[in-house]
N, CA, C and O atoms as a printed pandas DataFrame, in Angstrom:
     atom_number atom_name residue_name chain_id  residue_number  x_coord  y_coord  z_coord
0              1         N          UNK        A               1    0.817   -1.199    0.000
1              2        CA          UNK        A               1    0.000    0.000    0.000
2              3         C          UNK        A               1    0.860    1.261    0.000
3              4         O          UNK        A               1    0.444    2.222   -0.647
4              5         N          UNK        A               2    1.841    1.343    0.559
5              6        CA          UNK        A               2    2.508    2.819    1.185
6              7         C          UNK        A               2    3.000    2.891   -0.185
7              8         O          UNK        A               2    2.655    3.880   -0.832
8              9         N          UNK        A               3    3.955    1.775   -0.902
9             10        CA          UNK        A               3    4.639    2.140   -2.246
10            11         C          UNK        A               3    3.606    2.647   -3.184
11            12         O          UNK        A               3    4.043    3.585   -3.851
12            13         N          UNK        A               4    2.494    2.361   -3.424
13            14        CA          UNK        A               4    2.116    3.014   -4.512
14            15         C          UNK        A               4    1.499    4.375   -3.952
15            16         O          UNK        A               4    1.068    5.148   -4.808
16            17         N          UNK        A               5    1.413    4.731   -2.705
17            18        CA          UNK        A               5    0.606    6.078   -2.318
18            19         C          UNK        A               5    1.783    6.763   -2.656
19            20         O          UNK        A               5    1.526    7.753   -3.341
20            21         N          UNK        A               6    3.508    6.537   -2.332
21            22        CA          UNK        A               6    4.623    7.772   -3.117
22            23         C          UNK        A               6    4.656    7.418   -4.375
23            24         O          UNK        A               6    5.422    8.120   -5.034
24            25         N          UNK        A               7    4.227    6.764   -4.841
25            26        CA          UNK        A               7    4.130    6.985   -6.401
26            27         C          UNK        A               7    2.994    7.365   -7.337
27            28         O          UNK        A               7    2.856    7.289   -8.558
28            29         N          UNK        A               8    2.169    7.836   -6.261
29            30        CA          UNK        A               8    1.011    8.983   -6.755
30            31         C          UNK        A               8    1.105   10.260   -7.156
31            32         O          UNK        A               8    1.729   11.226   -6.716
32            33         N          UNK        A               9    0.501   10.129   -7.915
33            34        CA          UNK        A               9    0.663   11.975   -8.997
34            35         C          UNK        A               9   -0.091   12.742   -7.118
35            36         O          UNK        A               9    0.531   13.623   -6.525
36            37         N          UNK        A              10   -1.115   12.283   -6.690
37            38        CA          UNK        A              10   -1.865   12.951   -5.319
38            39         C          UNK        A              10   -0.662   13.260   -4.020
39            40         O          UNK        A              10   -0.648   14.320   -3.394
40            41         N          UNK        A              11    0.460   11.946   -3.734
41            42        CA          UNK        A              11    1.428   12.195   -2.892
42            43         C          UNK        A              11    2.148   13.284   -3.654
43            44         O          UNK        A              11    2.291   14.382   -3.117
44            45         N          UNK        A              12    2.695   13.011   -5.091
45            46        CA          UNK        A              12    3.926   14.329   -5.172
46            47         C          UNK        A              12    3.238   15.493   -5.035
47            48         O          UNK        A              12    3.824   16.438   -4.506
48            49         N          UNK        A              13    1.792   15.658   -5.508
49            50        CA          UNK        A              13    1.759   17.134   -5.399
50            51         C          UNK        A              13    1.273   17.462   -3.629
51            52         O          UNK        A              13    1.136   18.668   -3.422
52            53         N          UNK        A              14    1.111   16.905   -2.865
53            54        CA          UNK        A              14    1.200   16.891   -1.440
54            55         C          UNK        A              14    2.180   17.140   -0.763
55            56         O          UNK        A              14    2.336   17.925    0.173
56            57         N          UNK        A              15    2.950   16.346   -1.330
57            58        CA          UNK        A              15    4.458   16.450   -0.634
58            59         C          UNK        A              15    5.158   17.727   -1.104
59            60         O          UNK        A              15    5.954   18.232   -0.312
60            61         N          UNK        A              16    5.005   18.197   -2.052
61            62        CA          UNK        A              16    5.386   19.409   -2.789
62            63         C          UNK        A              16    4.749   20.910   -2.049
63            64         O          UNK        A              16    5.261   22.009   -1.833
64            65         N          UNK        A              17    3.693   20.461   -1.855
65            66        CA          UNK        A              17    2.315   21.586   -1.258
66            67         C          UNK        A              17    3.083   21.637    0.578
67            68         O          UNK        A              17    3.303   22.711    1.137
68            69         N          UNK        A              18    3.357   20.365    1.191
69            70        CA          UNK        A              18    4.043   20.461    2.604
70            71         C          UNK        A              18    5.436   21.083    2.595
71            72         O          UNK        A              18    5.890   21.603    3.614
72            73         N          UNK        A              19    6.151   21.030    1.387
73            74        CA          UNK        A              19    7.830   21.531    1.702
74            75         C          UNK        A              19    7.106   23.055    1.397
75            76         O          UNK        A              19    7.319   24.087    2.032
76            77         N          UNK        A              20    6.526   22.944    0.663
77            78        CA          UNK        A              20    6.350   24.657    0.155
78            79         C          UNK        A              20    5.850   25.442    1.721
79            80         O          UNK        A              20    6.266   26.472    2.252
80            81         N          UNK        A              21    4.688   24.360    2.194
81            82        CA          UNK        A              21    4.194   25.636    3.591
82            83         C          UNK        A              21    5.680   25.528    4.539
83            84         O          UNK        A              21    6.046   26.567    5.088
84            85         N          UNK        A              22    6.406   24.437    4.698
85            86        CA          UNK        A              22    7.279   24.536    5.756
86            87         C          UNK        A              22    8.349   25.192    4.691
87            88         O          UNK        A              22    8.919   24.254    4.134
88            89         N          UNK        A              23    8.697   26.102    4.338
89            90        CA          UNK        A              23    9.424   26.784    3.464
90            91         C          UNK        A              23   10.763   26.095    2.741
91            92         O          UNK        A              23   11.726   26.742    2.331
92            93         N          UNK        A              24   10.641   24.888    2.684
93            94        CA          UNK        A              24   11.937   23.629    2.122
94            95         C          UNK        A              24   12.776   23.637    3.529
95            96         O          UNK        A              24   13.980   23.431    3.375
96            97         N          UNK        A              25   12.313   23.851    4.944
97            98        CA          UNK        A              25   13.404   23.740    5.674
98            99         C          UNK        A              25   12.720   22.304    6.505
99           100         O          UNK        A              25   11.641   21.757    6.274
100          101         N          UNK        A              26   13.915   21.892    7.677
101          102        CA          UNK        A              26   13.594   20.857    8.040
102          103         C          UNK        A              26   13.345   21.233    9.318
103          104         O          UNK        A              26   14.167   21.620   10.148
104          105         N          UNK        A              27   12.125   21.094    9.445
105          106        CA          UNK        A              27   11.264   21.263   10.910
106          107         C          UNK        A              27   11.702   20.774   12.301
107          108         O          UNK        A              27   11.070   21.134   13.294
108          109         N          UNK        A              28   12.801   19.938   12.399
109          110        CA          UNK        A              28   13.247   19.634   13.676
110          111         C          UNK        A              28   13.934   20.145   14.122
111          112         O          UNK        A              28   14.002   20.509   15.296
112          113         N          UNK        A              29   15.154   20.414   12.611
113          114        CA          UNK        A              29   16.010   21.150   13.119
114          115         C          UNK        A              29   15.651   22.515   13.405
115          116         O          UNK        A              29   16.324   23.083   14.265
116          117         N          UNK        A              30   14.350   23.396   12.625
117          118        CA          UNK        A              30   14.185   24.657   13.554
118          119         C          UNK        A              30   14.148   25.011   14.345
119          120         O          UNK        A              30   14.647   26.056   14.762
120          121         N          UNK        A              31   13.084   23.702   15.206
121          122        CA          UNK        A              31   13.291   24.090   16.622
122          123         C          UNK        A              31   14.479   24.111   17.311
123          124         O          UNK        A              31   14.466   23.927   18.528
124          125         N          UNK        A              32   15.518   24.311   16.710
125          126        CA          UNK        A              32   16.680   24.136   17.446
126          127         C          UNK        A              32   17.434   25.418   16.976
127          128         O          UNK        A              32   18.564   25.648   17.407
128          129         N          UNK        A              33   16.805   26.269   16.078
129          130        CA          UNK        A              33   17.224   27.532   15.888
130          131         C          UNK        A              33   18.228   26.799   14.428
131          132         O          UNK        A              33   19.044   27.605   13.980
132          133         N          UNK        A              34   18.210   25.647   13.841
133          134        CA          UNK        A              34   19.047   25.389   13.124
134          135         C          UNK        A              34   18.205   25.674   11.520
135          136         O          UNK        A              34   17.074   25.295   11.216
136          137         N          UNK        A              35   19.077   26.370   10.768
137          138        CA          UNK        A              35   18.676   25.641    9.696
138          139         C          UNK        A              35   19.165   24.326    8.625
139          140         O          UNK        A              35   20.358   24.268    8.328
140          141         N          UNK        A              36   18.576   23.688    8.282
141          142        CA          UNK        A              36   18.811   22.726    7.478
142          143         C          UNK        A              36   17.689   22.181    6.269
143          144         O          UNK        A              36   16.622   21.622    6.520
144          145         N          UNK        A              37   18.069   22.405    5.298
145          146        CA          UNK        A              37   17.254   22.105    3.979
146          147         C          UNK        A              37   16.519   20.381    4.021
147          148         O          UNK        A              37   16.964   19.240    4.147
148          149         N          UNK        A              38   15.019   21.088    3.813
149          150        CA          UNK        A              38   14.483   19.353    3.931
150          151         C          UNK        A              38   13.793   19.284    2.582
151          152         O          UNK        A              38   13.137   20.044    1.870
152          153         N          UNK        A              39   14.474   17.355    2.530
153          154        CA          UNK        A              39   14.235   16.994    1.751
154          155         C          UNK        A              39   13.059   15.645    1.389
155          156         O          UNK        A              39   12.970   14.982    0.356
156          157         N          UNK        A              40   12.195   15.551    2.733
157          158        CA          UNK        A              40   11.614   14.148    3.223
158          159         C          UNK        A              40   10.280   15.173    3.927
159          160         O          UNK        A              40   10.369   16.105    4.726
160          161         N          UNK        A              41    9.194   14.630    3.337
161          162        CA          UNK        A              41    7.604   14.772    3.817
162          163         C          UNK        A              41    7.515   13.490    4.975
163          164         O          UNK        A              41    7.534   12.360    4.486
164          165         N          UNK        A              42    7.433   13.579    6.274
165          166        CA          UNK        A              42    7.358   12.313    6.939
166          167         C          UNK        A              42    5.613   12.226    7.293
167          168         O          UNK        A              42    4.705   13.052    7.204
168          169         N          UNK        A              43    5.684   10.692    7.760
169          170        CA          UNK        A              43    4.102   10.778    7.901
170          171         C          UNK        A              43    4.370   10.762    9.741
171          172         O          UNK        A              43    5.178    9.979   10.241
172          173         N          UNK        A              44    3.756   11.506   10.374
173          174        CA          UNK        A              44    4.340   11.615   12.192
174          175         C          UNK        A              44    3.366   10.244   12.455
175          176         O          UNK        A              44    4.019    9.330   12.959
176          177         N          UNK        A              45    1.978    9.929   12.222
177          178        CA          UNK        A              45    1.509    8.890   12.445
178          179         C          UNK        A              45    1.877    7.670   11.177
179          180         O          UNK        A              45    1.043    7.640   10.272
180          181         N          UNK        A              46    2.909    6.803   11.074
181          182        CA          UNK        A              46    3.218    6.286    9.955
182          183         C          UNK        A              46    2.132    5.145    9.529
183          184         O          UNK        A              46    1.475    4.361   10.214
184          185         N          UNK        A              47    2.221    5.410    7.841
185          186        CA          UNK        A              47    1.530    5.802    6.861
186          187         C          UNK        A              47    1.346    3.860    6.855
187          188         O          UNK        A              47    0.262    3.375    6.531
188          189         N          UNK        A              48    2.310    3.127    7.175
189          190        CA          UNK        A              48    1.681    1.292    7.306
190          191         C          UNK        A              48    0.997    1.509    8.324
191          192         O          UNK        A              48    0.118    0.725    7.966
192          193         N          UNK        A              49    0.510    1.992    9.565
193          194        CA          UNK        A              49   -0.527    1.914   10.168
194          195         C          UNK        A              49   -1.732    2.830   10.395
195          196         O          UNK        A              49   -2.694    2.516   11.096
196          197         N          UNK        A              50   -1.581    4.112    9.674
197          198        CA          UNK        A              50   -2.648    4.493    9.590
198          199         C          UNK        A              50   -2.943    5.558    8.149
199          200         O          UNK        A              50   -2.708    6.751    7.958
200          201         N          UNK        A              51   -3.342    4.865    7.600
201          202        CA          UNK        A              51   -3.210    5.038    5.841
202          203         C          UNK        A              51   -4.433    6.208    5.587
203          204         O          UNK        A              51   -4.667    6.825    4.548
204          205         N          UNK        A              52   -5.101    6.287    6.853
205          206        CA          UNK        A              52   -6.445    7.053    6.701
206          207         C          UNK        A              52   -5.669    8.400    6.592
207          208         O          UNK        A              52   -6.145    9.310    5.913
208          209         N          UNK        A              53   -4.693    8.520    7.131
209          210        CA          UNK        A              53   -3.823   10.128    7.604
210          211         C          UNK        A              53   -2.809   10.626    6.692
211          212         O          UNK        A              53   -2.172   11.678    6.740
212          213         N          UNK        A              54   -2.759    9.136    5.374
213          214        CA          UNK        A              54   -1.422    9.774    4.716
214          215         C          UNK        A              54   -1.355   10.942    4.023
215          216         O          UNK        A              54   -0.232   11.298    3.666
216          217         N          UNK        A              55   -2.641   11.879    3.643
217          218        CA          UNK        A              55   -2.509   13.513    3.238
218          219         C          UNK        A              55   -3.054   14.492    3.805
219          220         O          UNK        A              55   -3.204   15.659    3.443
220          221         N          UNK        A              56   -3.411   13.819    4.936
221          222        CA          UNK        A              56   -3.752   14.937    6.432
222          223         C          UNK        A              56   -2.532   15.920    6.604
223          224         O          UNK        A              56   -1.398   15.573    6.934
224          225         N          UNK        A              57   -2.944   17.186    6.331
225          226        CA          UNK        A              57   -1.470   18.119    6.636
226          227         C          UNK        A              57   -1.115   18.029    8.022
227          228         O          UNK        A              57    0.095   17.834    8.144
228          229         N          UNK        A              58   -1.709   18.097    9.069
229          230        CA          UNK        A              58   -0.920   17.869   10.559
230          231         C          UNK        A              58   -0.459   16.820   10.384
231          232         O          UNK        A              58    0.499   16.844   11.157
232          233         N          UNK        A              59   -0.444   15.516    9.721
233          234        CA          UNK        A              59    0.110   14.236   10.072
234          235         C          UNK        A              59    1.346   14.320    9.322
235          236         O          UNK        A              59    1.867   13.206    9.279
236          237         N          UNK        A              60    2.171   15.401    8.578
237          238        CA          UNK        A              60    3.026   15.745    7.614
238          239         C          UNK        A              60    3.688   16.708    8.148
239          240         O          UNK        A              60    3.103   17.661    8.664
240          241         N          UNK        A              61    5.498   16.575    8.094
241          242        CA          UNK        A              61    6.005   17.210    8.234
242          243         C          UNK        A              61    7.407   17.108    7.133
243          244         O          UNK        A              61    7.720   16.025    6.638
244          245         N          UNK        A              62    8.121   18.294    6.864
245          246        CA          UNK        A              62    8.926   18.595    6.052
246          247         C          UNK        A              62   10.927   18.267    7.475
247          248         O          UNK        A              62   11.341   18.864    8.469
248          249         N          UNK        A              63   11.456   17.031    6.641
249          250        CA          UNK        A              63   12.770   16.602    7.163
250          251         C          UNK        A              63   13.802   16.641    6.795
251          252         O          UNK        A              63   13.700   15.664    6.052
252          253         N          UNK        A              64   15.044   17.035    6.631
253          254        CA          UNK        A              64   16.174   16.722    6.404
254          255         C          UNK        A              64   16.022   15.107    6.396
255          256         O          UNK        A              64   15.279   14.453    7.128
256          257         N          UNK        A              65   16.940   14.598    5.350
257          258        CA          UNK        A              65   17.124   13.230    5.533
258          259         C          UNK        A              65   17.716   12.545    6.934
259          260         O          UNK        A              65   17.332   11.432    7.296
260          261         N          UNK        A              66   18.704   13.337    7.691
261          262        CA          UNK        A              66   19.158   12.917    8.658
262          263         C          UNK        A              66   18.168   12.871   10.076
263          264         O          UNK        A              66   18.352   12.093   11.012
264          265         N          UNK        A              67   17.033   13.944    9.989
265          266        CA          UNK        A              67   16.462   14.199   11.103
266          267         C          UNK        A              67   15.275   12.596   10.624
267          268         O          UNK        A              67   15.054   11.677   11.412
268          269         N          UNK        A              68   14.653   12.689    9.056
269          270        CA          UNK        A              68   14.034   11.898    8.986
270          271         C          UNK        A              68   14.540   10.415    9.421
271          272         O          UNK        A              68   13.708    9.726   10.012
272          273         N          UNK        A              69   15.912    9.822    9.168
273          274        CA          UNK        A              69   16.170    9.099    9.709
274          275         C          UNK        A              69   16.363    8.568   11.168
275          276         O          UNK        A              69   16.721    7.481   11.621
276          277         N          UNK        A              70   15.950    9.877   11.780
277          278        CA          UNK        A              70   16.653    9.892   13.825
278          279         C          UNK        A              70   14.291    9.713   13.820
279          280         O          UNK        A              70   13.927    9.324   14.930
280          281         N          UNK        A              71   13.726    9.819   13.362
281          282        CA          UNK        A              71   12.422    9.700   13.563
282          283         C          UNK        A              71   12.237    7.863   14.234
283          284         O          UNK        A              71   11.950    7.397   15.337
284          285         N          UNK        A              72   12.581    7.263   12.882
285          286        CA          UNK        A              72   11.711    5.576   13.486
286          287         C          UNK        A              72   13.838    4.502   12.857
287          288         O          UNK        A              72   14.958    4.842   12.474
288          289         N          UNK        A              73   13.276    3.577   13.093
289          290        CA          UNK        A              73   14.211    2.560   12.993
290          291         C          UNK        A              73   13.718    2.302   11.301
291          292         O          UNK        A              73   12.602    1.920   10.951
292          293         N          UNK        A              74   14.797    2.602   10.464
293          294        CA          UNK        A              74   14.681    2.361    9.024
294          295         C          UNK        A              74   14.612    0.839    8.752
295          296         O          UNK        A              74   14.412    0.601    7.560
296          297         N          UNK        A              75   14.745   -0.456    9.685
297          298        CA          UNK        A              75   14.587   -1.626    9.175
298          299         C          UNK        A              75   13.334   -2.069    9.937
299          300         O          UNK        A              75   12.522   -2.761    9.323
300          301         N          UNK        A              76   13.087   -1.732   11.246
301          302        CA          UNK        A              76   11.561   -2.191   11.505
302          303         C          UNK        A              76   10.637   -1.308   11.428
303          304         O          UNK        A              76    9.435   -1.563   11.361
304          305         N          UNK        A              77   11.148   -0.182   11.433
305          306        CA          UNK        A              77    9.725    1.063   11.160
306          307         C          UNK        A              77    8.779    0.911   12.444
307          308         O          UNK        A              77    7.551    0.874   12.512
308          309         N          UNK        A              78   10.045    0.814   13.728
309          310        CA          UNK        A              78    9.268    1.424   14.948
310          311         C          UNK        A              78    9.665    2.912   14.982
311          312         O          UNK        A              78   10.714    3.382   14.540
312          313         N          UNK        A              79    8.620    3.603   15.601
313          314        CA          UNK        A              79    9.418    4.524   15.808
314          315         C          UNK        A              79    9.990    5.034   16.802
315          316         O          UNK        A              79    9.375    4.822   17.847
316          317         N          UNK        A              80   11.076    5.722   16.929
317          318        CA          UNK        A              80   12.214    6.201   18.425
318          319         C          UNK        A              80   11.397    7.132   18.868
319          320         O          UNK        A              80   10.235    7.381   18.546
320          321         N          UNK        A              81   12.371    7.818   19.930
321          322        CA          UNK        A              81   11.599    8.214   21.064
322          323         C          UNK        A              81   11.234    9.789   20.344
323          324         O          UNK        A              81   10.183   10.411   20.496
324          325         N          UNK        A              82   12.296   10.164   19.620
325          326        CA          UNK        A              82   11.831   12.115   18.743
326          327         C          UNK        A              82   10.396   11.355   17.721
327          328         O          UNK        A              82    9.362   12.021   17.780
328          329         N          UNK        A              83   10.333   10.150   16.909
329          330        CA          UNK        A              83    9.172   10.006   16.694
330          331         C          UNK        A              83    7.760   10.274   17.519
331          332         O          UNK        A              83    6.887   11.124   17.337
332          333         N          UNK        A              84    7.888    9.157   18.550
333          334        CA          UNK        A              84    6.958    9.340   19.604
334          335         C          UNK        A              84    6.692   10.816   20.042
335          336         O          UNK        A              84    5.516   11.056   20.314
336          337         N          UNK        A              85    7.583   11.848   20.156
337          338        CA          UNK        A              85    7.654   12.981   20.157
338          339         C          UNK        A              85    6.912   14.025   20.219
339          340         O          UNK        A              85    6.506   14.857   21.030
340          341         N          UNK        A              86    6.789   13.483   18.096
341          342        CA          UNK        A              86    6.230   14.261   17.316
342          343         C          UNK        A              86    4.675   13.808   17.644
343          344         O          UNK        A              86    3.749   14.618   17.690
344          345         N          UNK        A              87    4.555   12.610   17.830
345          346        CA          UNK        A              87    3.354   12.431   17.930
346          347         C          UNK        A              87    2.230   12.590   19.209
347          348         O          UNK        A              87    1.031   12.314   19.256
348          349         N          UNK        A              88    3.247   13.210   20.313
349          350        CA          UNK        A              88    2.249   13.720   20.936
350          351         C          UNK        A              88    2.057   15.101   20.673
351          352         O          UNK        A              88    0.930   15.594   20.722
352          353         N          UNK        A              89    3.186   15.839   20.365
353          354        CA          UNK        A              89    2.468   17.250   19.748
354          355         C          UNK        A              89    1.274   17.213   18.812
355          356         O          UNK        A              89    0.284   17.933   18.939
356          357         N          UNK        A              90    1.430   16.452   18.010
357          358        CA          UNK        A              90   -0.105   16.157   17.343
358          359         C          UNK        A              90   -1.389   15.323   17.779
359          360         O          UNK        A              90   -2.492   15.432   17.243
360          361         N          UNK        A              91   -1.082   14.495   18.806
361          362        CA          UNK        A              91   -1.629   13.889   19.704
362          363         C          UNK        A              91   -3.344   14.708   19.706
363          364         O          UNK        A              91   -4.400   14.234   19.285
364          365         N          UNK        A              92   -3.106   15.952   20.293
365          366        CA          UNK        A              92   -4.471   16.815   19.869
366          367         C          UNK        A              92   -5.808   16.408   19.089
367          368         O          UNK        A              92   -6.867   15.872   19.414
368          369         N          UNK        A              93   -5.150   17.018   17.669
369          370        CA          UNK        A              93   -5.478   16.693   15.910
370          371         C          UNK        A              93   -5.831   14.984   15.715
371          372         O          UNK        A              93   -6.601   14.584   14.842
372          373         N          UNK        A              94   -5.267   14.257   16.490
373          374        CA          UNK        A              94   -5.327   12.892   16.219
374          375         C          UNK        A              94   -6.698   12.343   16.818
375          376         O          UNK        A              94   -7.461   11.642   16.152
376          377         N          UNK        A              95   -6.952   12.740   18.186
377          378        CA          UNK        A              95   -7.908   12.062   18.684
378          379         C          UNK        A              95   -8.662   13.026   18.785
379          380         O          UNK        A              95   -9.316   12.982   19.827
380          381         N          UNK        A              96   -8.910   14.098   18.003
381          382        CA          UNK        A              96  -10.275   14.957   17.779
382          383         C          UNK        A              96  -10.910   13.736   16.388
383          384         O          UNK        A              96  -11.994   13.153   16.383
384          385         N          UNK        A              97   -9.808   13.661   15.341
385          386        CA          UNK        A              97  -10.420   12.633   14.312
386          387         C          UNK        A              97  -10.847   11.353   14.920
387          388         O          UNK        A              97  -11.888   10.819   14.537
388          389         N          UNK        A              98  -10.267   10.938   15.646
389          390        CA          UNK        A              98  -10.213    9.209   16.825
390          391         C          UNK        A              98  -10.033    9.589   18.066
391          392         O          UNK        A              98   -9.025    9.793   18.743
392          393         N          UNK        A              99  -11.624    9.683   18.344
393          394        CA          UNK        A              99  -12.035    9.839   19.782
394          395         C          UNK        A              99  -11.263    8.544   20.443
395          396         O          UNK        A              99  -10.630    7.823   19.672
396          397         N          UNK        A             100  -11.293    8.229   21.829
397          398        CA          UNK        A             100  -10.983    7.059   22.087
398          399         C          UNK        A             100  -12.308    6.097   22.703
399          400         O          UNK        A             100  -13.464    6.386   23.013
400          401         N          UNK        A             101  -11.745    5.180   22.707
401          402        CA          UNK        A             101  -13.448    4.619   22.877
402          403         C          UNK        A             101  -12.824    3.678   24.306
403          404         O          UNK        A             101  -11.656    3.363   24.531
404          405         N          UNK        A             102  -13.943    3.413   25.050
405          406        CA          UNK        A             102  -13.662    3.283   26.240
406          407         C          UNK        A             102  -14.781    1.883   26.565
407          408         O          UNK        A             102  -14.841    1.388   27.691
């Protein structure tokens, strides 16, 4: 599933539309007062488990390859702890769409 959603004419122009609002820089490193040119749309809730979110703009952020790589483990696609991170800052946005059910 995930391979053919980046090889959608709908992902490039998404991914194109996210570097453009985050101005081509890489969002982690801003907060660090750094700049660094990004080159990676990440999905913060990843896109094999929740496919409903893959062109949700909060679920998208603009990465340097290096920051995108410090996100999840590139061979199991857990993600580390700056993943987890990200995802409670969006945490919000997430469970306004997915209440939790009890």
């Amino acid at each position: 599933m995930s391979q053919s959603v980046y090889k959608s004419r709908r992902w490039k122009r998404k991914r194109e539309a996210i570097l453009r609002r985050d101005k081509y820089m890489c969002q982690e490193s801003k907060r660090y007062g750094k700049t660094e040119p990004a080159t990676t749309v990440h999905h913060i809730y990843p896109l094999e488990f929740y496919p409903e979110l893959a062109f949700v703009d909060w679920n998208l952020i603009s990465l340097s390859d290096k920051q995108h790589n410090a996100m999840h483990d590139r061979v199991t696609h857990e993600l580390t702890a700056l993943g987890q991170a990200w995802q409670e800052r969006v945490r919000s946005k997430f469970e306004k769409k997915n209440p939790p059910t009890f």
